[in-house]
C-alpha positions as CSV (number, residue, x, y, z in Angstrom):
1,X,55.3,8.4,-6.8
2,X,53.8,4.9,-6.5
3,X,50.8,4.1,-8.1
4,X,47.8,3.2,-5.1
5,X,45.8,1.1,-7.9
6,X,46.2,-2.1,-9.7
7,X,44.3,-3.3,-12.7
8,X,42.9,-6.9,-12.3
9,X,41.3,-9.0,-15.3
10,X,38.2,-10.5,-15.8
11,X,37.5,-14.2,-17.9
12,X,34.2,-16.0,-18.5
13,X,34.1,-18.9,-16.1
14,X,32.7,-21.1,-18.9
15,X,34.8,-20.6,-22.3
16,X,37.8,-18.7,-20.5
17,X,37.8,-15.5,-22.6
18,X,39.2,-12.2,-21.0
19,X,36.6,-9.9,-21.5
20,X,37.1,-7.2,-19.1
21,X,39.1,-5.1,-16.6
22,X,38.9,-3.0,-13.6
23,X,41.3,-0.5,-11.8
24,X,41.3,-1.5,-7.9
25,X,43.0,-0.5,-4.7
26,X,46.2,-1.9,-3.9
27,X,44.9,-2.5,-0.3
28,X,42.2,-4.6,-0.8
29,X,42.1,-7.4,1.1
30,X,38.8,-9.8,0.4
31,X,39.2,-12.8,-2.0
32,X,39.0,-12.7,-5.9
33,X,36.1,-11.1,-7.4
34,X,33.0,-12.9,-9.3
35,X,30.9,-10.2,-11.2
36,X,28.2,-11.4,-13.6
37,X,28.9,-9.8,-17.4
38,X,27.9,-10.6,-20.6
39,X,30.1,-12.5,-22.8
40,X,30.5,-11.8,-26.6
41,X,31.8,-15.2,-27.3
42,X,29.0,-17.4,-25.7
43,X,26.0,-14.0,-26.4
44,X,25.3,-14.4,-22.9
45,X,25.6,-13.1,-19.1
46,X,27.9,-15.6,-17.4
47,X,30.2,-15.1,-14.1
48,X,33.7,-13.8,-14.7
49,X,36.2,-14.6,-12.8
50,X,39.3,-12.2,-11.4
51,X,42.4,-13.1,-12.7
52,X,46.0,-11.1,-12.6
């Protein structure tokens, strides 16, 4: 059975640390996601970026 979900990573946009990650669809089809979350290594809410 093939797995319908992927898991993407998240990094802060500013010092580059992978802080987070998120199961989504396999079918998705918009560009990369920007989500605003806080960052333990600059102790502030900063844009991540999606990376794979």
């Amino acid at each position: 059975m093939a797995k319908a979900r992927t898991i993407i990573h998240f990094e802060c946009a500013k010092c580059k640390e992978k802080n987070y990650s998120k199961m989504v669809s396999k079918k998705r089809k918009f560009e990369k996601l920007n989500l605003k979350k806080y960052c333990s290594k600059c102790r502030e809410h900063r844009m991540h970026k999606e990376i794979k």
